[in-house]
Every structure is written in C-alpha cells, then in structure tokens.
Short mmCIF file of the C-alpha atoms (twelve columns), coordinates in Angstrom:
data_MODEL
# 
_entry.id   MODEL 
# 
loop_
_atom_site.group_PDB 
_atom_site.id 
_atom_site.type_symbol 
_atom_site.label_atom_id 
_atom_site.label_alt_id 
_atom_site.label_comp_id 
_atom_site.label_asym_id 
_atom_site.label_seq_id 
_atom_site.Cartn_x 
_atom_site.Cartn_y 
_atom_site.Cartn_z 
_atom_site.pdbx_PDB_model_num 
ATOM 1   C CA . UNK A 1   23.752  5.887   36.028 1 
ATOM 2   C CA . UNK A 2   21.705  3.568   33.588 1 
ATOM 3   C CA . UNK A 3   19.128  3.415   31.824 1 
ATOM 4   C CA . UNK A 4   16.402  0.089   31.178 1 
ATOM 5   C CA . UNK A 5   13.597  -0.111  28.404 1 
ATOM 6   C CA . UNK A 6   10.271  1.076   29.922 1 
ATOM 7   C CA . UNK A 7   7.671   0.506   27.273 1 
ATOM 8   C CA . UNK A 8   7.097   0.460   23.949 1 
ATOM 9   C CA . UNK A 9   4.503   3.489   23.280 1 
ATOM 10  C CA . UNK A 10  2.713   3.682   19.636 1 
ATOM 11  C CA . UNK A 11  0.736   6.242   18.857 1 
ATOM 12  C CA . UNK A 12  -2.306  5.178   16.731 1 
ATOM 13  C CA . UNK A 13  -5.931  6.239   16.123 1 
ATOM 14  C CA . UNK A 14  -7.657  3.490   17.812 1 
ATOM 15  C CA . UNK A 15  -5.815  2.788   21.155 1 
ATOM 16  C CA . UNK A 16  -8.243  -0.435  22.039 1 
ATOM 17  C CA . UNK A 17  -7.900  -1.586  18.562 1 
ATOM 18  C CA . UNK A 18  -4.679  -1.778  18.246 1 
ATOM 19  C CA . UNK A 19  -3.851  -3.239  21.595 1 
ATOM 20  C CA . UNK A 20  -6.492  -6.106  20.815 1 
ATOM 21  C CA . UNK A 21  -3.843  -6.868  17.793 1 
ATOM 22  C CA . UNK A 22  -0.652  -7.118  19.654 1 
ATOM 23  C CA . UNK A 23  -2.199  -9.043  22.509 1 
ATOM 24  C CA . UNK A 24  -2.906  -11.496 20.225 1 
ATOM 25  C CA . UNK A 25  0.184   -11.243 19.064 1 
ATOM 26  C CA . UNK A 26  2.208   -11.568 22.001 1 
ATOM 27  C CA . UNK A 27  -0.036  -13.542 24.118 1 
ATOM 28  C CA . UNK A 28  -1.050  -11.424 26.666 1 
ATOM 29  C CA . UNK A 29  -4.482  -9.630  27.804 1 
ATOM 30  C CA . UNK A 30  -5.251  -6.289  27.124 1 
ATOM 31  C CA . UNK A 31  -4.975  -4.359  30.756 1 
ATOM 32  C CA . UNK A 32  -8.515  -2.995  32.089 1 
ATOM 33  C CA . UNK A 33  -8.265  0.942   31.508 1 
ATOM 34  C CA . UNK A 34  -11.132 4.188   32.156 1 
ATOM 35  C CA . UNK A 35  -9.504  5.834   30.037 1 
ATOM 36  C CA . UNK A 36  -10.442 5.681   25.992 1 
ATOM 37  C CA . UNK A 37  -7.199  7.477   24.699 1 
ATOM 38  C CA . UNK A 38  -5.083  5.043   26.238 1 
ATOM 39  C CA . UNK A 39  -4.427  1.203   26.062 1 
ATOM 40  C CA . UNK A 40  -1.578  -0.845  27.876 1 
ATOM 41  C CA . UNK A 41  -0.328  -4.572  27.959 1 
ATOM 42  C CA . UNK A 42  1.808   -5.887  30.719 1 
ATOM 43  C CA . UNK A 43  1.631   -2.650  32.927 1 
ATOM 44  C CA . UNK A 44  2.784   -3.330  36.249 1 
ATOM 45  C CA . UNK A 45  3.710   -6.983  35.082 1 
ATOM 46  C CA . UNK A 46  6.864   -7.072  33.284 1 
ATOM 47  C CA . UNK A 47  9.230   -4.359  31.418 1 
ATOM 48  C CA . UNK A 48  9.107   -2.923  28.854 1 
ATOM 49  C CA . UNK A 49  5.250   -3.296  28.429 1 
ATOM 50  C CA . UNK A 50  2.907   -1.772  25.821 1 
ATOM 51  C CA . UNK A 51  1.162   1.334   25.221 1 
ATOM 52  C CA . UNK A 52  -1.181  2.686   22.959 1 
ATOM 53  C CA . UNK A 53  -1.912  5.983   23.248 1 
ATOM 54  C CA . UNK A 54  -4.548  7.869   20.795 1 
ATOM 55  C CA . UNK A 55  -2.721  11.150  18.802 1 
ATOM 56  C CA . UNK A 56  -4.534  13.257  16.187 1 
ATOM 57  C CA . UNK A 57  -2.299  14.356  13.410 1 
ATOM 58  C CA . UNK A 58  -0.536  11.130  13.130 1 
ATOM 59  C CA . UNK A 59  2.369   11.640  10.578 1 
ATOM 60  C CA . UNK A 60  2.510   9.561   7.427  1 
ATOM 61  C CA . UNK A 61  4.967   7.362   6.480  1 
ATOM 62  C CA . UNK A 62  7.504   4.627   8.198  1 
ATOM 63  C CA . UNK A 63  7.611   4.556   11.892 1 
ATOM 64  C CA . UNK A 64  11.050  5.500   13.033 1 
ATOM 65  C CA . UNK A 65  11.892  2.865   15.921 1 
ATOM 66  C CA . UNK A 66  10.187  -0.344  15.558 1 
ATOM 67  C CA . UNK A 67  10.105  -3.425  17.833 1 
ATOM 68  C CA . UNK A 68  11.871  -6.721  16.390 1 
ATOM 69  C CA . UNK A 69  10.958  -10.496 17.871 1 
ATOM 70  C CA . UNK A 70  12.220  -13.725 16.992 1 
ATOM 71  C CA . UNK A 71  11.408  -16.870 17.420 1 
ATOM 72  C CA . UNK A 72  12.517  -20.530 16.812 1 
ATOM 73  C CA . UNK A 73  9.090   -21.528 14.768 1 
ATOM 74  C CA . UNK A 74  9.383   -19.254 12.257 1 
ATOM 75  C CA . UNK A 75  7.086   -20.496 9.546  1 
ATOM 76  C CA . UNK A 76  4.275   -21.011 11.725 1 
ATOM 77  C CA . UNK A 77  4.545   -17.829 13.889 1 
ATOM 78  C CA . UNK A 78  5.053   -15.701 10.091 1 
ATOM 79  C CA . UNK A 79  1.209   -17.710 9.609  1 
ATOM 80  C CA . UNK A 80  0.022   -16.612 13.000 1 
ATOM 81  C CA . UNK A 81  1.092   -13.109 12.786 1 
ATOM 82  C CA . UNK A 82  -0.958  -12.842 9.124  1 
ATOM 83  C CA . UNK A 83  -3.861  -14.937 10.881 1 
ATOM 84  C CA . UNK A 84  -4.146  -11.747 13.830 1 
ATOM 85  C CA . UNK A 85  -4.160  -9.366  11.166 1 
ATOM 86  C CA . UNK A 86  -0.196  -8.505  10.360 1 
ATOM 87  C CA . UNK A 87  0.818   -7.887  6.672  1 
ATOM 88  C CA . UNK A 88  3.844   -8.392  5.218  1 
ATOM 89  C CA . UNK A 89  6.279   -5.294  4.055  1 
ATOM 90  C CA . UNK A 90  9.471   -7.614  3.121  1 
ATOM 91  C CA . UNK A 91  11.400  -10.819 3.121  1 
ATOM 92  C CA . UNK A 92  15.104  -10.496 4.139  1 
ATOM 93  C CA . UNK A 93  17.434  -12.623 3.844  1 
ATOM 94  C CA . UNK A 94  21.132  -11.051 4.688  1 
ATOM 95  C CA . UNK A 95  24.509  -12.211 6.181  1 
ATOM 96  C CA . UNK A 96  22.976  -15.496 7.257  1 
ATOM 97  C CA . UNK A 97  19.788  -13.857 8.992  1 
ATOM 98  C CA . UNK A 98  16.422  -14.054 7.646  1 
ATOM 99  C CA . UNK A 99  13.747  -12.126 8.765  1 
ATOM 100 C CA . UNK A 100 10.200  -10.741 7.967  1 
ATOM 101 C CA . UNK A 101 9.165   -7.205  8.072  1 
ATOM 102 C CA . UNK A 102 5.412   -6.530  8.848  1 
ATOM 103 C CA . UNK A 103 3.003   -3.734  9.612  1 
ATOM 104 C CA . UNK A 104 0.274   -3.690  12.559 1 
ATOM 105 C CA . UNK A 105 -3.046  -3.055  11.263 1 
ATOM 106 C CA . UNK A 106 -2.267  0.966   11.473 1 
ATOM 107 C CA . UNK A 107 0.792   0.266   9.325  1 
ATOM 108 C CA . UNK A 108 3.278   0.480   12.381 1 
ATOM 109 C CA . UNK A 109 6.398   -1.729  11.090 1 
ATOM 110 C CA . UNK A 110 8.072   -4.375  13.379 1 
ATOM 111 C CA . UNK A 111 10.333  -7.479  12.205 1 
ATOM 112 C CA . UNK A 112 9.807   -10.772 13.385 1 
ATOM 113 C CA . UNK A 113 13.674  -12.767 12.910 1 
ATOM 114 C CA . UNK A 114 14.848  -16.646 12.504 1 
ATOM 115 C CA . UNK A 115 16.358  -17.574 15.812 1 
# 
C-alpha cells in the first residue's frame, strides 16, 4: 500500500484571508465555499490542494511542516511574493542551494528555492 500528498491544511484565524494570499501566490482562484471556517484552492482540481481551516487557540511559534517551491526566476518571484504580502524570515545560501525563507501574512513559514 501507498500513500500520495492530499492537501496542504493550515490552520489560521482568517480562513478567507489567508487563502486570498496564497492564491495570489500560486496563481489560482480561491474555491466558492458556504462555509466561513473553511477555505480551499484547487479542490477537486489537482493534488495536493489547499486548505484553510479556522482554529481558536492557535499555538505560537514556528509551524512544524512547511511547504517549499522553487522556481527558475528567482529574483522576480522573491519580488512578487513580498508584493502579495510575504515577508522574509532568512536568506540561505548552503551546499550550492540558495533559498528564501518567508512567512504568510499569519506568520506560517514556507521556502521558496533557486531551481
């Protein structure tokens, strides 16, 4: 037996919010939803997809899985990503990989790498 990536769930205060923010960032719509706790991307169109689901009690402090991209335009997609909203933990440059390390507008972490 296997197993395949489903989604990518975050938990987050503002579900619509959030989801607005990584659609611009990955270039897709926001899926229509009734439902205010919960926000999705790509649901029913590709996998893994995107969801955003409202939790009270959120802990603090660094998110323990995060999602990493990459891309071949990396000094104009590092602009873009700052233009939607992203901020910028760190600049890493290691064993002949660079990448960036930024937080979502709820300070969820993902890493955006060189290709």
């Amino acid at each position: 037996m296997t197993v395949k990536l489903h989604a990518i769930t975050f938990d987050c205060v503002d579900p619509q919010a959030l989801a607005q923010f990584w659609s611009r960032v990955l270039g897709q719509d926001v899926d229509p939803s009734d439902s205010p706790g919960i926000a999705t991307i790509g649901m029913g169109q590709s996998s893994p997809f995107y969801v955003f689901q409202k939790l009270d009690g959120l802990p603090a402090g660094r998110n323990r899985a995060h999602p990493d991209f990459a891309t071949s335009d990396y000094e104009a997609e590092c602009t873009r990503l700052l233009g939607v909203g992203a901020s910028v933990v760190a600049e890493v440059k290691e064993n002949g990989i660079r990448f960036t390390t930024f937080t979502d507008p709820e300070g969820n972490t993902f890493d955006l790498a060189d290709e």
